[in-house]
C-alpha positions as CSV (number, residue, x, y, z in Angstrom):
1,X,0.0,0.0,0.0
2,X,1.2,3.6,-1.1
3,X,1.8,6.2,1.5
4,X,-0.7,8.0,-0.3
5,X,-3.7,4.9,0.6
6,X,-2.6,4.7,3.4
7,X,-3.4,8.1,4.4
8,X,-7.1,7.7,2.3
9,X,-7.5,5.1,4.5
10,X,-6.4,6.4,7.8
11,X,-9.0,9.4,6.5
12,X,-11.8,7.3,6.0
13,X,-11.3,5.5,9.0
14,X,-11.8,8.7,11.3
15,X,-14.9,9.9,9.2
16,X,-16.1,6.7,10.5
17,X,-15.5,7.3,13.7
18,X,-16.6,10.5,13.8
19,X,-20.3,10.3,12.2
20,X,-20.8,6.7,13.8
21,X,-20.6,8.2,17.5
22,X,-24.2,6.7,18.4
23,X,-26.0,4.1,16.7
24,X,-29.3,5.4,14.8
25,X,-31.7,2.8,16.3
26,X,-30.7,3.9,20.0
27,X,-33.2,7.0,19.4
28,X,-35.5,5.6,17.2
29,X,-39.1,5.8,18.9
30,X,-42.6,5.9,17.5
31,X,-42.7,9.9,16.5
32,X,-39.6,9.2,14.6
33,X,-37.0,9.6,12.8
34,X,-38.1,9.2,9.6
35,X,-34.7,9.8,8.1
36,X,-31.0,10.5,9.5
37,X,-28.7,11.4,6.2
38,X,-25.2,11.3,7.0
39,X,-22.8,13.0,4.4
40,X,-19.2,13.4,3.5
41,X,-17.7,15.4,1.2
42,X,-13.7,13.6,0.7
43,X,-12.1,16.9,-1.5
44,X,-12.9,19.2,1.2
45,X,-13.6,17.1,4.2
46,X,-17.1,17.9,4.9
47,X,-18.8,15.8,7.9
48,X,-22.7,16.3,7.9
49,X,-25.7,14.9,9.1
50,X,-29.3,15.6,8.3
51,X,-31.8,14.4,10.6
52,X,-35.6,14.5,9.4
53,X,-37.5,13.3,12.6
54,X,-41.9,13.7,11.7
55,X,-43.4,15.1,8.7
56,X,-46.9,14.5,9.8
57,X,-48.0,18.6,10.1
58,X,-45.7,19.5,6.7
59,X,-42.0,19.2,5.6
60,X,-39.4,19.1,8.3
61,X,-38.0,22.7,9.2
62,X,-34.6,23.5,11.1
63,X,-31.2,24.9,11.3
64,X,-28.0,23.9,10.3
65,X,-25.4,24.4,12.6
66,X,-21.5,24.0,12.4
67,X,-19.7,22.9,15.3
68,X,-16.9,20.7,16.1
69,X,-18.9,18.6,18.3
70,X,-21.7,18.0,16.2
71,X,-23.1,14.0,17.0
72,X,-26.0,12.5,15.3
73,X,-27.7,12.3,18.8
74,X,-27.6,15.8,19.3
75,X,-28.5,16.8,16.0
76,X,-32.0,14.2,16.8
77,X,-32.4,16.4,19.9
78,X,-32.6,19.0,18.4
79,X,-34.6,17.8,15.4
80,X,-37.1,16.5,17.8
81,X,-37.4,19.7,19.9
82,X,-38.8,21.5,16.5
83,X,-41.0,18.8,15.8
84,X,-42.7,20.4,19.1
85,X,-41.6,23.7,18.6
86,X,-43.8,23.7,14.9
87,X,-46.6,22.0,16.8
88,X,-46.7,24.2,19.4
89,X,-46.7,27.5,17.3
90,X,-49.6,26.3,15.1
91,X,-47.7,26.2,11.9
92,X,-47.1,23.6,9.3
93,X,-43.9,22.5,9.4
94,X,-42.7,19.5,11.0
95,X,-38.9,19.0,12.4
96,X,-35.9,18.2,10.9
97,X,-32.4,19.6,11.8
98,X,-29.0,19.5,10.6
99,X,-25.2,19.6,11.2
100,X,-21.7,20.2,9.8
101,X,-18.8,18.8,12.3
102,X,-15.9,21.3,11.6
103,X,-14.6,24.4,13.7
104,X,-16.3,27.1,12.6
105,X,-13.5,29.5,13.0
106,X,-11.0,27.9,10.8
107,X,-12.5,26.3,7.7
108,X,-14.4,28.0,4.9
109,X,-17.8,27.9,5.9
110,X,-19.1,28.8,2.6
111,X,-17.9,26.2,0.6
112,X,-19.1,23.5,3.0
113,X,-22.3,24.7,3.5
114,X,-22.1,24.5,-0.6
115,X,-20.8,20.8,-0.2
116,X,-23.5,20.5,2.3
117,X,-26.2,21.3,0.3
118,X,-25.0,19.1,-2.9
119,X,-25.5,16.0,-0.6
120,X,-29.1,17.2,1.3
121,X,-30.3,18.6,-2.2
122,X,-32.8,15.4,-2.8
123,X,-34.6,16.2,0.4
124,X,-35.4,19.8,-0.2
125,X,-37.3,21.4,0.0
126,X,-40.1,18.8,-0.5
127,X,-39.0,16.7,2.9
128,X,-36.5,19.7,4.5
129,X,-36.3,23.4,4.7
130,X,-32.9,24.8,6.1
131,X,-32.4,27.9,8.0
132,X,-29.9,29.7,9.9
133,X,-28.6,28.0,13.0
134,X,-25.3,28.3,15.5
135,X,-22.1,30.0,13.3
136,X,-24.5,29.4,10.4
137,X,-26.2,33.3,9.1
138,X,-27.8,34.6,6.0
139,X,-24.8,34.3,3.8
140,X,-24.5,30.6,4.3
141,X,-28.2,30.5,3.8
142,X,-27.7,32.0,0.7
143,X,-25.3,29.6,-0.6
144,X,-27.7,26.7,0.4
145,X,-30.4,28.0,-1.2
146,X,-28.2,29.0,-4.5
147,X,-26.3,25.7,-4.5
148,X,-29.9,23.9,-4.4
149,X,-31.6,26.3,-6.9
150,X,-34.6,26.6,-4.7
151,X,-35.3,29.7,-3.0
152,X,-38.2,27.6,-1.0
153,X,-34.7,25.1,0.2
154,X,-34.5,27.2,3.2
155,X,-35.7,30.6,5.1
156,X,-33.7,33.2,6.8
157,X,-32.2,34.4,3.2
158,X,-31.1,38.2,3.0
159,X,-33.7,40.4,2.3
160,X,-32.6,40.8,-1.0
161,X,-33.7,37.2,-2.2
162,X,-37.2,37.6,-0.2
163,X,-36.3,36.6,2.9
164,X,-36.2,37.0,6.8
165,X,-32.9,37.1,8.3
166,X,-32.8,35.9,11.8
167,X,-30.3,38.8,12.3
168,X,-33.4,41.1,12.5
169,X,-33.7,39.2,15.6
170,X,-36.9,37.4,15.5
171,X,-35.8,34.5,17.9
172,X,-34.8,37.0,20.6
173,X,-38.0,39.2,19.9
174,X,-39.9,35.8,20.8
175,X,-38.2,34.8,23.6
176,X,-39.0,38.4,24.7
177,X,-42.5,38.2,24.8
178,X,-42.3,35.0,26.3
179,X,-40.5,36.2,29.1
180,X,-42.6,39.3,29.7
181,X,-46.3,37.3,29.2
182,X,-44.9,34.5,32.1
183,X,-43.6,37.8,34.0
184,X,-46.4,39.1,34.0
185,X,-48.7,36.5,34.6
186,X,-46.6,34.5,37.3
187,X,-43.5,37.0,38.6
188,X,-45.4,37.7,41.7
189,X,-46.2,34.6,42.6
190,X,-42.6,33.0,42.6
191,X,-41.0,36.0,44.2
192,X,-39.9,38.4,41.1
193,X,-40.3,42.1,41.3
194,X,-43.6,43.4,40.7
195,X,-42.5,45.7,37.9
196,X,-40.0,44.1,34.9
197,X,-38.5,47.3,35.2
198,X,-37.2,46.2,38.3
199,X,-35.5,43.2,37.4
200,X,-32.1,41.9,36.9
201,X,-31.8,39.4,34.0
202,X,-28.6,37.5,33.1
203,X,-27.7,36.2,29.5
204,X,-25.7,33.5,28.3
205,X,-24.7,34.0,24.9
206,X,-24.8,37.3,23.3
207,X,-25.3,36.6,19.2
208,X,-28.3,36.0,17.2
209,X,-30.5,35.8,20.0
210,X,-29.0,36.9,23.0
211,X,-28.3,40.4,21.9
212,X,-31.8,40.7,20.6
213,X,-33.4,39.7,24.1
214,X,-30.8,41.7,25.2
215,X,-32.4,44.7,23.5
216,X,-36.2,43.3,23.8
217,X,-35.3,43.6,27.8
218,X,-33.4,47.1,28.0
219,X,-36.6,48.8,25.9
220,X,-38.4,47.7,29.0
221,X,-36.4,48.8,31.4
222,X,-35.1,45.7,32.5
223,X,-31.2,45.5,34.3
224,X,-28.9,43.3,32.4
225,X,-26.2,43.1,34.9
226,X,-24.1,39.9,33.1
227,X,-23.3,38.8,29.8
228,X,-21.4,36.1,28.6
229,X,-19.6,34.7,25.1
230,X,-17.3,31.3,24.6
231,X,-14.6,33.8,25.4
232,X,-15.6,35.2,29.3
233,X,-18.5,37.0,31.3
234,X,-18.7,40.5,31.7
235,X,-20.7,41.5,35.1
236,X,-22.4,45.0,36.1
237,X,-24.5,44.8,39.6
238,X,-25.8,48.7,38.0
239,X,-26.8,47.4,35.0
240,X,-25.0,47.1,31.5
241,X,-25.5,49.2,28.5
242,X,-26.5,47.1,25.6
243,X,-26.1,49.9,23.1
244,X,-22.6,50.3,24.0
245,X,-22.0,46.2,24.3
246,X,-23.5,45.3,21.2
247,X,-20.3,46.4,19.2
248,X,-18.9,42.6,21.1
249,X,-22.1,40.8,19.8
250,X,-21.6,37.7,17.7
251,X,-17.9,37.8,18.6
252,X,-15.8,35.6,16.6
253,X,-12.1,36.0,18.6
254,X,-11.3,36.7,21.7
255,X,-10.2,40.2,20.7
256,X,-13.9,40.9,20.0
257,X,-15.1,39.0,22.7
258,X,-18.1,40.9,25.4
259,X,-15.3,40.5,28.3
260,X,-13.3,43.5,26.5
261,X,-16.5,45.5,27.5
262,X,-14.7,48.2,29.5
263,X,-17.5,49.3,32.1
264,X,-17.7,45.7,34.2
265,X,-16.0,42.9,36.1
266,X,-14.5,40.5,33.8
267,X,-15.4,36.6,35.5
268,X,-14.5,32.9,33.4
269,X,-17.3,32.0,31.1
270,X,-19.1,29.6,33.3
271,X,-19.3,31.8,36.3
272,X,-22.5,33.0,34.6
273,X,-24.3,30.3,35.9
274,X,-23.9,31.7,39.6
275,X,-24.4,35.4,39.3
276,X,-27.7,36.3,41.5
277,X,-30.8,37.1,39.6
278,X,-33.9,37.1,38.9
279,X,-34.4,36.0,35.6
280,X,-31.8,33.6,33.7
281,X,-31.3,33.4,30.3
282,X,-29.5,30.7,28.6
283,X,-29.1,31.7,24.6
284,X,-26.1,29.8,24.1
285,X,-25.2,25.8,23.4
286,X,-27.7,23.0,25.5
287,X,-27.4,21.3,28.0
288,X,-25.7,23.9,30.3
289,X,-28.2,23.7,33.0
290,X,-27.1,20.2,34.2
291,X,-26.8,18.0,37.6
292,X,-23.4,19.7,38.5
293,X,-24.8,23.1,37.5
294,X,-28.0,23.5,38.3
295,X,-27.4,23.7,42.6
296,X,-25.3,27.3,41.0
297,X,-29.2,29.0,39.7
298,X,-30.1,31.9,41.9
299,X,-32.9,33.4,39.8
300,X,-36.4,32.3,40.6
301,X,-37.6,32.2,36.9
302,X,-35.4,30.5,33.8
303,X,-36.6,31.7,29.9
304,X,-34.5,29.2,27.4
305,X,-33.9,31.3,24.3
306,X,-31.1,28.0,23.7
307,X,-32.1,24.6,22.5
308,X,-32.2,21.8,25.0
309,X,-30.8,24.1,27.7
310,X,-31.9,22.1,30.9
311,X,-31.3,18.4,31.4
312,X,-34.8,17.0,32.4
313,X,-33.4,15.7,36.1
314,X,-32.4,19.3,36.8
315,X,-35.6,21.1,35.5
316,X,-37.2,18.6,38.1
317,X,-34.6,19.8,41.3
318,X,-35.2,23.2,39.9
319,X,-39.4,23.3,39.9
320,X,-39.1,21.5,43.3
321,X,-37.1,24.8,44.4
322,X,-39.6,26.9,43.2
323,X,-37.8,27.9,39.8
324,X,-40.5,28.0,36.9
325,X,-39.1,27.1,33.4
326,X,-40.4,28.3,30.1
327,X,-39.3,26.0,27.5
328,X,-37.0,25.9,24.7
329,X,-39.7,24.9,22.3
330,X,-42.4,27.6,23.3
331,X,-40.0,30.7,24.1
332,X,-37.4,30.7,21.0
333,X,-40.1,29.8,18.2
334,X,-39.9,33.4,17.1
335,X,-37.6,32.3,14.4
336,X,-40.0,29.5,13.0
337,X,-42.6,31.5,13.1
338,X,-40.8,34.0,11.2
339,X,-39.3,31.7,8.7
340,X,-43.1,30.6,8.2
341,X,-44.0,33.8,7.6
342,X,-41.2,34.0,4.9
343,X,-42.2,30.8,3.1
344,X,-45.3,31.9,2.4
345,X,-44.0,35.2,1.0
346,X,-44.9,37.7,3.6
347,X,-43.0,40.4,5.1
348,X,-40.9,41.4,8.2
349,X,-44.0,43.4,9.9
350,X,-46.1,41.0,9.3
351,X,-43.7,38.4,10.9
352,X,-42.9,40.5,14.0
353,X,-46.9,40.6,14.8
354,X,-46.9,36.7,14.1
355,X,-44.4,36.4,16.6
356,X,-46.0,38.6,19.0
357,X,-49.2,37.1,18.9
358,X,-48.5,33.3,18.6
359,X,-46.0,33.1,21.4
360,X,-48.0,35.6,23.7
361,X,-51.3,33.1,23.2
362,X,-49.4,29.8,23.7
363,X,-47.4,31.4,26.6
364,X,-50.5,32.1,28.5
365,X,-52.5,29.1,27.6
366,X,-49.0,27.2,29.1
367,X,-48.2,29.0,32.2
368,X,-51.9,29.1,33.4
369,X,-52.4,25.5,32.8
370,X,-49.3,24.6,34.0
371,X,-50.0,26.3,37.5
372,X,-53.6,25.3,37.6
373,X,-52.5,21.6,37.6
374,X,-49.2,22.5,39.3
375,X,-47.1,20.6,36.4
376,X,-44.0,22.6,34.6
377,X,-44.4,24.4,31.8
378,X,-42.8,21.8,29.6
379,X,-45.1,19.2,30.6
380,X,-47.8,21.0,29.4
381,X,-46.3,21.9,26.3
382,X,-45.5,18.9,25.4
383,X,-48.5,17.2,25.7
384,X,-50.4,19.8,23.4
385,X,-47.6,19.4,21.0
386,X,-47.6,15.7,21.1
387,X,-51.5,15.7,20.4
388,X,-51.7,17.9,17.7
389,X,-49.2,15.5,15.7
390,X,-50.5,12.4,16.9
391,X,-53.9,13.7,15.5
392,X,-51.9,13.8,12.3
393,X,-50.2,10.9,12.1
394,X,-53.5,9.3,12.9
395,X,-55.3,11.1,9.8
396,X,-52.7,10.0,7.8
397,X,-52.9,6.3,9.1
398,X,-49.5,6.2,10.9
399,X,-50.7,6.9,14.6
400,X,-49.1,4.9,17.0
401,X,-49.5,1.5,17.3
């Protein structure tokens, strides 16, 4: 064997390794998947994986995201989260979700998305809709779409091919009203101020949608004393001035990071977790709210503008500590609902009010349920999710059996 095979095999040989991190079947259950897609590209070293988990309310609508940790089990999680997520908003898309496994910050984004899209180009958009996700913005969206030749591939395209762009900040907007409709409905009742004015909100993550929650918040008056970036946490007991920070949003190096903000305490990224407050925010990757973290929480109300943000054992030691939870899947569908708005051709106002009103009305008809029959708010998401797409899948004669 030539010193050259031997590396194409050594090559192969970690691809393998890499995208076979979990066996398929191990999450297979009766809502889905219907398909997981695993790709690679072997010129430019593309890993990928396209997960479509229930089509049963319309074609399967996500994100891509690149990230050097990306697993087929993740990218199921997250898949399955907007199969809920589209069920809960009332729209008809079901969920679907992808991934490229690279480090954002050193390979040429671009061209794999482009390599991306050659391989998931069957699928869409009749089975799968992309649309901007984590190190993944209108640019790379653009390339999907142009590499597919369907502008209906994916949503959150500049403006100047019809779209949305999530960096008008739809997602935070949503997890905004979210926020402020449980605020206002439950803050007295769990200990919060009695005006939102009054309040002092920490957020993890500070990019597509944590600077727009970020903004959402400060408009009300609300005290953002901490902010936080893979880089560090910047911390302001009087409050930090967003307009002034937002120069350090979606920081891509360490020289741009939110820790170089000048007026505040510079603390290690995780010390967010710990700083008292009253609302937490967690806008960056999932799963930080965990068994080793979750003793740190001092706020008494958590909004998850992330995906998958709390591990289900700690969202149970949290809610018997009082701590009320609204859920991934209710608070940051701003950005589906906005990307529906878009695939149907209608505008940014009209997507804004969409947002508004959607995520307002399931917000109540959540937290009022949820404390009538002293459940969390997941719970009772979840089950009006689960029905509407069992209802279906039913209809179309593939209900559970």
């Amino acid at each position: 064997m030539s010193a050259m095979d031997a590396k194409t095999v050594l090559s192969t040989e970690r691809v393998i390794q890499a995208m076979d991190q979990v066996n398929v079947s191990s999450f297979l259950d009766s809502w889905g998947p219907e398909e997981v897609i695993q790709v690679y590209d072997p010129i430019t070293q593309m890993q990928g994986v396209l997960v479509i988990d229930n089509t049963a309310l319309g074609p399967g609508k996500g994100g891509i995201r690149i990230s050097s940790t990306v697993t087929p089990l993740e990218v199921f999680r997250l898949a399955r989260a907007m199969t809920w997520k589209c069920s809960l908003a009332g729209i008809p898309f079901g969920g679907a979700k992808s991934g490229i496994r690279a480090d954002p910050y050193t390979i040429n984004k671009l061209k794999y998305v482009e390599e991306f899209a050659r391989k998931v180009a069957p699928s869409t958009p009749s089975r799968y809709i992309a649309a901007p996700d984590m190190n993944v913005g209108e640019k790379e969206i653009a390339t999907f779409v142009d590499t597919v030749g369907d502008l209906q591939a994916a949503t959150g395209k500049p403006s100047k091919l019809g779209g949305i762009p999530h960096e008008l900040g739809t997602t935070g907007f949503g997890v905004g009203v979210a926020l402020e409709t449980a605020f206002e409905m439950i803050g007295d009742s769990i200990g919060l101020p009695s005006d939102l004015a009054d309040t002092r909100v920490v957020i993890q993550g500070f990019g597509n949608v944590g600077l727009w929650i970020a903004k959402y918040l400060e408009n009300k008056g609300a005290k953002i004393v901490a902010l936080n970036d893979y880089w560090g946490t910047i911390y302001n007991i009087e409050g930090i001035d967003i307009s002034k920070a937002e120069k350090h949003a979606y920081a891509t190096s360490e020289k741009s990071s939110i820790k170089n903000y000048k007026q505040g305490t510079v603390l290690g990224r995780d010390a967010i977790l710990g700083i008292d407050c009253d609302i937490f925010v967690p806008c960056a990757v999932g799963d930080v709210i965990n068994e080793g973290t979750w003793p740190s929480i001092k706020a008494k109300m958590i909004v998850e503008g992330a995906n998958n943000a709390t591990r289900p054992i700690s969202e149970r030691q949290l809610f018997e500590n009082g701590v009320v939870i609204i859920p991934d899947f209710l608070a940051n569908a701003g950005g589906v609902i906005g990307s529906y708005v878009e695939y149907k051709n209608g505008n940014e106002e009209e997507a804004f009010a969409m947002i508004e009103s959607k995520i307002k009305k399931n917000t109540e008809l959540v937290v009022r349920d949820a404390m009538d029959r002293k459940l969390t708010p997941r719970q009772v998401a979840l089950e009006i999710a689960q029905t509407r797409v069992l209802d279906a899948m039913e209809k179309q004669g593939r209900g559970r059996q």
